[in-house]
MIDOSE-1310 file (N, C-alpha, C; in nm, 2 decimals, decimal comma, always signed):
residues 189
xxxx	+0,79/-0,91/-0,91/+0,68/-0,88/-1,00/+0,59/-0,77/-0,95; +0,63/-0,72/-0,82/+0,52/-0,63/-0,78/+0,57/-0,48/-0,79; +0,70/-0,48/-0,88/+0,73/-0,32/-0,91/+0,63/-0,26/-0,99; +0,62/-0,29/-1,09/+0,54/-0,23/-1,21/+0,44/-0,15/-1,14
xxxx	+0,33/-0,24/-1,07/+0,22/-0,17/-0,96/+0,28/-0,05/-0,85; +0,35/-0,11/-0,74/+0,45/-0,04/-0,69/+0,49/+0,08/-0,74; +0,55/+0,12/-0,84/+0,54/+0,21/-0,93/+0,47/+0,32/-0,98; +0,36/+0,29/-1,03/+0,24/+0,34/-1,09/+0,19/+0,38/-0,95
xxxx	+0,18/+0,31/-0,85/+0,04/+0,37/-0,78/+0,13/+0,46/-0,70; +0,30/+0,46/-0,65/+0,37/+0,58/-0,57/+0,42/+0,69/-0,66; +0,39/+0,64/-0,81/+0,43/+0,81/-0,84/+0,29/+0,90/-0,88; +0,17/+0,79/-0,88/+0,04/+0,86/-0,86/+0,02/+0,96/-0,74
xxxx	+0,08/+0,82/-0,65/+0,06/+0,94/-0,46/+0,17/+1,05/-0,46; +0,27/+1,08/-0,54/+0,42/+1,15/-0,52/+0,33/+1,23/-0,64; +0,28/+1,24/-0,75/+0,20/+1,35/-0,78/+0,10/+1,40/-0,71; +0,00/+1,35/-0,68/-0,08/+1,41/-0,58/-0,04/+1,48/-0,48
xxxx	+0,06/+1,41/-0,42/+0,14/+1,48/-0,30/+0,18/+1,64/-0,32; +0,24/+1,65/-0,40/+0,34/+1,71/-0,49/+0,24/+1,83/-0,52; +0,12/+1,83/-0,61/-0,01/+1,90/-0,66/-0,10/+1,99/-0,53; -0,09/+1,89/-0,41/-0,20/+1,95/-0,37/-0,07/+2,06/-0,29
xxxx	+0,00/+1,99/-0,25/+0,08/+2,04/-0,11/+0,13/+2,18/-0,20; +0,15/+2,17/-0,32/+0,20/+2,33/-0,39/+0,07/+2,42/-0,40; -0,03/+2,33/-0,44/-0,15/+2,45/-0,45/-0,16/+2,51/-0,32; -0,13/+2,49/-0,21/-0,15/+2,54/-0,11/-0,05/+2,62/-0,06
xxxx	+0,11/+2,55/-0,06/+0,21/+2,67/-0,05/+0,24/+2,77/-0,16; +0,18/+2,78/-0,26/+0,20/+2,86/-0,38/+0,10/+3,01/-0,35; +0,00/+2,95/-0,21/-0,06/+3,10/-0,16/+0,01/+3,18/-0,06; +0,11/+3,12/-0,02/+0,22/+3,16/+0,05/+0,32/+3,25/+0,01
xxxx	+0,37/+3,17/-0,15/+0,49/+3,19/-0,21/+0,61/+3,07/-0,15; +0,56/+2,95/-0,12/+0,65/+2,86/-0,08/+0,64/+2,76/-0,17; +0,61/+2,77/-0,28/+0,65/+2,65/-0,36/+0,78/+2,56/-0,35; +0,91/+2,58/-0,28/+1,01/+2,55/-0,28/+0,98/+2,40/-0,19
xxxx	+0,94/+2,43/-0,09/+0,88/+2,33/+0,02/+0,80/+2,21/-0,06; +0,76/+2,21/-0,20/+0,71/+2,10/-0,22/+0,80/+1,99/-0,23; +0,92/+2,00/-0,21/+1,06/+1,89/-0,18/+0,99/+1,86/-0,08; +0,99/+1,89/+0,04/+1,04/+1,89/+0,15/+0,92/+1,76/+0,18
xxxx	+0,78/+1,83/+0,15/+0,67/+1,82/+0,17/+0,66/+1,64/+0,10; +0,69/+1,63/+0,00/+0,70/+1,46/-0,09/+0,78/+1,41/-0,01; +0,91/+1,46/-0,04/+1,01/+1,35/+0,04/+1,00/+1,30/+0,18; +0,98/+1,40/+0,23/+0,96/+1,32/+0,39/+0,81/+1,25/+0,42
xxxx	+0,72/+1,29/+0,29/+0,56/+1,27/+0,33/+0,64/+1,11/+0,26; +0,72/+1,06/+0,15/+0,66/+0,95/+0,08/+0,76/+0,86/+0,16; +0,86/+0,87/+0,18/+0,95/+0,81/+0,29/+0,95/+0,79/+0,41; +0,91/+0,86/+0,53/+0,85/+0,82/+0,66/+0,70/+0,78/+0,65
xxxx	+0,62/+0,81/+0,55/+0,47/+0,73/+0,59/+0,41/+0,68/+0,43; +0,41/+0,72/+0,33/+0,31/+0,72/+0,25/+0,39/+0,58/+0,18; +0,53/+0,58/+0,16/+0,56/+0,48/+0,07/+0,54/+0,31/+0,14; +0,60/+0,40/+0,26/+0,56/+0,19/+0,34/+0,41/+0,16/+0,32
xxxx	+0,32/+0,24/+0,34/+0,19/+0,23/+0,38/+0,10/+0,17/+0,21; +0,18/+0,23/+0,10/+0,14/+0,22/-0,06/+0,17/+0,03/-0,08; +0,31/+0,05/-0,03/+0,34/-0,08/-0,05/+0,31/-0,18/+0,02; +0,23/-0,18/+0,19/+0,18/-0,28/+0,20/+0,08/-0,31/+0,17
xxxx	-0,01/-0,15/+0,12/-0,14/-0,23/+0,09/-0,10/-0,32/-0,04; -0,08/-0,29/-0,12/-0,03/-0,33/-0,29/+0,02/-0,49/-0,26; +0,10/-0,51/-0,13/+0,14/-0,64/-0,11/+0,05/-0,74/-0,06; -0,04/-0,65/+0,00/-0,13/-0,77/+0,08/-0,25/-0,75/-0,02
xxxx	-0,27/-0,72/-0,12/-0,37/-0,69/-0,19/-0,31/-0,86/-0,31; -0,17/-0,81/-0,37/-0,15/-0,90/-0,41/-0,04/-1,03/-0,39; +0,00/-1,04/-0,29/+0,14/-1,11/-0,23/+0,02/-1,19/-0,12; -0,03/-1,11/-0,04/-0,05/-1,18/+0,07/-0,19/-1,25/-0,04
xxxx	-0,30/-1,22/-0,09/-0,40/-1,28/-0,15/-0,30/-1,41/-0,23; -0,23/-1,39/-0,29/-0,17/-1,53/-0,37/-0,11/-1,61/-0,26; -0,07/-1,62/-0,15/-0,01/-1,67/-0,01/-0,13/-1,78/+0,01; -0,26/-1,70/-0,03/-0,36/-1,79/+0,10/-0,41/-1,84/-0,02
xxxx	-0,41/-1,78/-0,15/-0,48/-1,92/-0,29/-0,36/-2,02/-0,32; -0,27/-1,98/-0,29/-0,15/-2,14/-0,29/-0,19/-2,20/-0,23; -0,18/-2,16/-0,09/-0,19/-2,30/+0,03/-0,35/-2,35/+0,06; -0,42/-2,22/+0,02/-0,58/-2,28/+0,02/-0,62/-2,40/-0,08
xxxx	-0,55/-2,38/-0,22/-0,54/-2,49/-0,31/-0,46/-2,59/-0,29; -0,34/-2,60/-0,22/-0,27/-2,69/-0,10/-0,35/-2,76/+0,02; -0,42/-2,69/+0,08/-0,51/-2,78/+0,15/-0,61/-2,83/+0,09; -0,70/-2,79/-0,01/-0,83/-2,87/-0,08/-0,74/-2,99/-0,09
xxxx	-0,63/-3,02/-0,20/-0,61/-3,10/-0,27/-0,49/-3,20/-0,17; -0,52/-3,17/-0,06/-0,47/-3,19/+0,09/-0,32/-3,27/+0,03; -0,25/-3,16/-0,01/-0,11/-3,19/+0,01/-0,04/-3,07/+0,11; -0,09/-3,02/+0,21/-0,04/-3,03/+0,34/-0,03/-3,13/+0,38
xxxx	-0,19/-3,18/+0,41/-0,17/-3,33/+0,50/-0,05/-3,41/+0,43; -0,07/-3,44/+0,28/+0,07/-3,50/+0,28/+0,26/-3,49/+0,33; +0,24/-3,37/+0,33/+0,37/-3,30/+0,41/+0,37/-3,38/+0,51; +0,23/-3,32/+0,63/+0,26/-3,37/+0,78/+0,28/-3,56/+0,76
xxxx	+0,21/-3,61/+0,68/+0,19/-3,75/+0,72/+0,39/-3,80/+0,64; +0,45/-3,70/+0,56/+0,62/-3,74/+0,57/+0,72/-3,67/+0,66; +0,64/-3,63/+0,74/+0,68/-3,57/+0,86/+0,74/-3,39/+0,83; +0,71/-3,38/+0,77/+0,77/-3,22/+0,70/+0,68/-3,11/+0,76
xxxx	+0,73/-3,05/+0,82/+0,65/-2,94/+0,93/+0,59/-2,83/+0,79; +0,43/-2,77/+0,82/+0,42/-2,76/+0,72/+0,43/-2,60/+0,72; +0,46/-2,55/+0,84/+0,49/-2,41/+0,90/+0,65/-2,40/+0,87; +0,75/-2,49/+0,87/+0,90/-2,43/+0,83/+0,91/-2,47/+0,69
xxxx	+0,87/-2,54/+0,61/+0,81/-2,55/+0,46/+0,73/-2,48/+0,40; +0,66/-2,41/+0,43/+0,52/-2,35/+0,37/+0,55/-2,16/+0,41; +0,59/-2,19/+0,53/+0,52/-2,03/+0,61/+0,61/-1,97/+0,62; +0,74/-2,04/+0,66/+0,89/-1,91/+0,67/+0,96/-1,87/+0,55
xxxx	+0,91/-2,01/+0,41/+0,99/-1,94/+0,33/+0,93/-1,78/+0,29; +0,79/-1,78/+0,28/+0,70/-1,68/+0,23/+0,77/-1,56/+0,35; +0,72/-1,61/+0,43/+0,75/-1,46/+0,53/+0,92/-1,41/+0,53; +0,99/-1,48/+0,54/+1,10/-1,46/+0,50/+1,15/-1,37/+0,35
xxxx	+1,08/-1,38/+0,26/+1,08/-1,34/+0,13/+1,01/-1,23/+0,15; +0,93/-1,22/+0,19/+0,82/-1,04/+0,23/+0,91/-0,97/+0,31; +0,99/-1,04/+0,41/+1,08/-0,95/+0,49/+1,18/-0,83/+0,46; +1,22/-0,99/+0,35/+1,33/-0,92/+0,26/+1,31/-0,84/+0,16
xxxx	+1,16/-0,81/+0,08/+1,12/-0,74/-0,07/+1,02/-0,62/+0,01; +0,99/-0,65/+0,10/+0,90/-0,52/+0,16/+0,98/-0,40/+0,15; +1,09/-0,40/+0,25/+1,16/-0,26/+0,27/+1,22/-0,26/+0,16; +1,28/-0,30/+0,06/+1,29/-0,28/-0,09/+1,22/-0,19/-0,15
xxxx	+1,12/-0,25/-0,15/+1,00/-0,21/-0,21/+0,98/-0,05/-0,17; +0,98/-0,08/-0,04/+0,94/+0,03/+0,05/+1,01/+0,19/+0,02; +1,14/+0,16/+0,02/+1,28/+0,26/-0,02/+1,21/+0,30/-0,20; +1,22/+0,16/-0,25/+1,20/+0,22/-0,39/+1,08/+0,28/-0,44
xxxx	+0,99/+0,33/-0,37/+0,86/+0,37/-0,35/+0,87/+0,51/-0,34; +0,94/+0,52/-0,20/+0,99/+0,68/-0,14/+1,00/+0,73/-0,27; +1,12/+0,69/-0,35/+1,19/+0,72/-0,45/+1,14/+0,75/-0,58; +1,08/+0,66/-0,63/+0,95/+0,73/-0,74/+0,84/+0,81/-0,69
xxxx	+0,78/+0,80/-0,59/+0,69/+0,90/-0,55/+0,79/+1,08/-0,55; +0,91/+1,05/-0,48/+1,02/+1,19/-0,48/+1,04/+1,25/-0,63; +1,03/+1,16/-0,74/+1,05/+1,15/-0,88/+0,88/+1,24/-0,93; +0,86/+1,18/-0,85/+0,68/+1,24/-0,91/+0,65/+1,39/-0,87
xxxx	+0,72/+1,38/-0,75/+0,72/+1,55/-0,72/+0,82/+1,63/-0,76; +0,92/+1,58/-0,80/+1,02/+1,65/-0,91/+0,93/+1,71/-1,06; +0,86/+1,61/-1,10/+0,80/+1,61/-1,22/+0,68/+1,73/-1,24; +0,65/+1,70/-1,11/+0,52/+1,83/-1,09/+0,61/+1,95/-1,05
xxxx	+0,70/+1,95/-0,96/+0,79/+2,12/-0,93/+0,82/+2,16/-1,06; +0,87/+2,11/-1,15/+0,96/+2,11/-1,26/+0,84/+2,19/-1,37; +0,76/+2,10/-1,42/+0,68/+2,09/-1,50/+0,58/+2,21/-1,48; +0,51/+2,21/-1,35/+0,39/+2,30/-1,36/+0,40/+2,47/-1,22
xxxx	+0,53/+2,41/-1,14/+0,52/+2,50/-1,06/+0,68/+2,58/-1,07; +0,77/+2,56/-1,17/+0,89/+2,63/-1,23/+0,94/+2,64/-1,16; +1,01/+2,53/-1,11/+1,11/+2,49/-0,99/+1,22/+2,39/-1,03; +1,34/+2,47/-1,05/+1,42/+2,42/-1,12/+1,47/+2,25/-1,05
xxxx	+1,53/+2,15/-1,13/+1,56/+2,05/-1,10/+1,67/+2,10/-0,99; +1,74/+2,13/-0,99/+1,85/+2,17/-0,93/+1,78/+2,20/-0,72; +1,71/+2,32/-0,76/+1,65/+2,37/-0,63/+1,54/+2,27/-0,55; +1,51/+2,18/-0,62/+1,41/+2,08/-0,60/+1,54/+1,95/-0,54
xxxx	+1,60/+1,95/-0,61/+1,72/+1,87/-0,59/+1,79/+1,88/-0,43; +1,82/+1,99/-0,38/+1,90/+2,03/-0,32/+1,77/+2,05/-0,19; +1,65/+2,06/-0,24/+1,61/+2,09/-0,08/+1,57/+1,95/-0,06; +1,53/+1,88/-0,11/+1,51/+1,74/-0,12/+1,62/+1,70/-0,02
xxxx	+1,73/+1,73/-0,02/+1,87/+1,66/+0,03/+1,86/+1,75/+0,17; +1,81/+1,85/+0,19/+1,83/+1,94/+0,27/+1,70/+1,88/+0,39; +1,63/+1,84/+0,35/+1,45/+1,79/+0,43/+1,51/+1,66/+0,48; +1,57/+1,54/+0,41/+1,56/+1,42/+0,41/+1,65/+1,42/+0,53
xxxx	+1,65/+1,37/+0,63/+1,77/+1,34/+0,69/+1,74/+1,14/+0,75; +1,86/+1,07/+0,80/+1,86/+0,93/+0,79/+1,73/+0,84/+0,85; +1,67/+0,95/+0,99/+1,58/+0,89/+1,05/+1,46/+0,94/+1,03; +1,44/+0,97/+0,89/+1,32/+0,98/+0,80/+1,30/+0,80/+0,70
xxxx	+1,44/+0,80/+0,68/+1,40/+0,63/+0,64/+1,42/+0,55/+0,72; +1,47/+0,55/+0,82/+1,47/+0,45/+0,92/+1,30/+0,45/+0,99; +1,21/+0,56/+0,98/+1,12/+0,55/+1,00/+1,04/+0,46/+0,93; +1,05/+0,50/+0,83/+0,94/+0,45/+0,67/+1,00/+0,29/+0,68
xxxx	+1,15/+0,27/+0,72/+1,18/+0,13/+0,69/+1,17/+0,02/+0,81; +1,11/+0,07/+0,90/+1,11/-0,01/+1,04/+0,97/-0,02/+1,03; +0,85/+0,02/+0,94/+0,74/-0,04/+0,96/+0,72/-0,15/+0,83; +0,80/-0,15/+0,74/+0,83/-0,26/+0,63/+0,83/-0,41/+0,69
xxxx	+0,92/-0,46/+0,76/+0,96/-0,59/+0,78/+0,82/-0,60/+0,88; +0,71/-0,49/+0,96/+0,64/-0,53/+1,04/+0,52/-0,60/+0,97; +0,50/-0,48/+0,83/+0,38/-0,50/+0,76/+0,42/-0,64/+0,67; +0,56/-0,70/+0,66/+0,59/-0,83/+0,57/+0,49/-0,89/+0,68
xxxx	+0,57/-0,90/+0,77/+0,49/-1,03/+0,87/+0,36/-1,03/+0,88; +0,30/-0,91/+0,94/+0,18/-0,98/+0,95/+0,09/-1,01/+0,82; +0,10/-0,91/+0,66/+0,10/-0,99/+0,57/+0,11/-1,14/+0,52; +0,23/-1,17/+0,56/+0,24/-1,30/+0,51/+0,17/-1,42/+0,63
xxxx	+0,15/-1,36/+0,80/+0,09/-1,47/+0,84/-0,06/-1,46/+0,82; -0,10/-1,37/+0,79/-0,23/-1,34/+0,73/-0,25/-1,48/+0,62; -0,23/-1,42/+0,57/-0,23/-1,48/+0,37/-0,19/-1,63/+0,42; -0,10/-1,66/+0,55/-0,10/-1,79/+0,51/-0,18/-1,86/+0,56
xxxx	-0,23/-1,80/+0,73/-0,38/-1,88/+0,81/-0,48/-1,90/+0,72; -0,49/-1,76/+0,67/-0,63/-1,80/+0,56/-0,59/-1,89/+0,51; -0,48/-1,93/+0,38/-0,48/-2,09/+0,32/-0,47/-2,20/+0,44; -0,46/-2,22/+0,57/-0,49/-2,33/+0,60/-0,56/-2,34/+0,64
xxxx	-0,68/-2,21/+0,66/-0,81/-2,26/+0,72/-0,92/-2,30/+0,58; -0,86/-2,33/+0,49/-0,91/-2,32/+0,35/-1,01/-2,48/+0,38; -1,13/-2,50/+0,34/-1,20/-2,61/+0,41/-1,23/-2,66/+0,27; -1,24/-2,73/+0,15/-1,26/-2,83/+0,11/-1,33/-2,82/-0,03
xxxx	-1,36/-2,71/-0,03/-1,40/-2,64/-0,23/-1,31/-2,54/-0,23; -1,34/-2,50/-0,39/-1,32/-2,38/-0,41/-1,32/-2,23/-0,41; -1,47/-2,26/-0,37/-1,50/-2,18/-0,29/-1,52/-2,11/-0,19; -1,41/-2,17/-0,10/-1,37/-2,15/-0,02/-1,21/-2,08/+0,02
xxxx	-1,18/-2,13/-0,12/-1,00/-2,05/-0,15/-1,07/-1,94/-0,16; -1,15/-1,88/-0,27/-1,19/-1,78/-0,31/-1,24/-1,66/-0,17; -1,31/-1,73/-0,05/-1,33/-1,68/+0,02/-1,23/-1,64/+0,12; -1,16/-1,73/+0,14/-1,01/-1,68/+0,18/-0,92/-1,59/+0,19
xxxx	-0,90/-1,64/+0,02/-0,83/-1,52/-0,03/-0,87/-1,39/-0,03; -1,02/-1,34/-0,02/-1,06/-1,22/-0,02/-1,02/-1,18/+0,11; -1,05/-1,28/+0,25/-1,05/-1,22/+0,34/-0,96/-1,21/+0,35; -0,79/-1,28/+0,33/-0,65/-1,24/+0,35/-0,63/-1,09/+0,35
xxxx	-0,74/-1,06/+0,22/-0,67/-0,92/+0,15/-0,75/-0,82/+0,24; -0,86/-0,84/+0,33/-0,92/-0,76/+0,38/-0,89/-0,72/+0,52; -0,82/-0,87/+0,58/-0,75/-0,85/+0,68/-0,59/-0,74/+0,68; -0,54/-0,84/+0,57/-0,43/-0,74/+0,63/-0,43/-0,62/+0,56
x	-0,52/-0,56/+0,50/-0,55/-0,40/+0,47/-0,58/-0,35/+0,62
């Protein structure tokens, strides 16, 4: 459920990218470089970085209002009192699942933000698909995403152990998930 956002906000940053980095090589006469400039800007830093905030904004925040509303209504305690550990129940499936949708996420981010600078070369700086294409392929090489993708599974984790301490430190209102949950999201920003 967290493409849609995902989406929208990296081909926001893959235009901006794309806009500013040409107004500046366009005083050169390097407009060609705005490939180079998106792709490796949205792939080794900008797309992991879009997608954790967006995850811990809304992934890790819902993490700590589940189990915060799990503790008030103290069915943790019920776990522990049927002996069900509430950390390989509760906590690995979540982190486990961020592990696996982060660098997803992460890759498919690069990728619409790359789309966004396509849209801008194309559109306003008369840079054929083709030439945009090809330096794109020419900039990118493997340990540009192995960059961008080796801080994905870091940013799952501490997201998700984030999001999940906050719901168990959740004490006994509602108001207290509420306060939680904010701080989940402030922490792991």
């Amino acid at each position: 459920r967290a493409l849609p956002i995902v989406s929208v906000i990296s081909f926001l940053v893959g235009l901006i990218l794309a806009y500013l980095g040409a107004d500046q090589l366009k005083l050169v006469g390097a407009q060609i470089f705005i490939a180079d400039l998106v792709a490796i800007g949205m792939v080794r830093e900008v797309g992991a970085l879009m997608t954790g905030i967006i995850i811990a904004g809304r992934t890790g925040a819902a993490f700590a209002a589940q189990l915060g509303t799990m503790q008030v209504n103290e069915e943790i305690d019920a776990y522990k009192t049927l002996g069900i550990s509430a950390i390989d129940f509760l906590v690995l499936p979540r982190m486990l699942a961020l592990m696996l949708m982060v660098p997803l996420l992460t890759l498919y981010s690069g990728f619409v933000g790359m789309a966004a600078g396509l849209a801008v070369s194309v559109t306003i700086f008369d840079i054929s698909f083709f030439e945009y294409y090809n330096e794109t392929l020419r900039a990118l090489e493997l340990k540009h995403f192995w960059v961008g993708l080796s801080k994905a599974p870091i940013f799952a984790i501490v997201i998700a152990l984030i999001g999940c301490l906050e719901g168990f430190q959740t004490q006994g209102t509602a108001q207290s998930v509420g306060e939680r949950t904010t701080s989940s999201v402030v922490q792991a920003i």
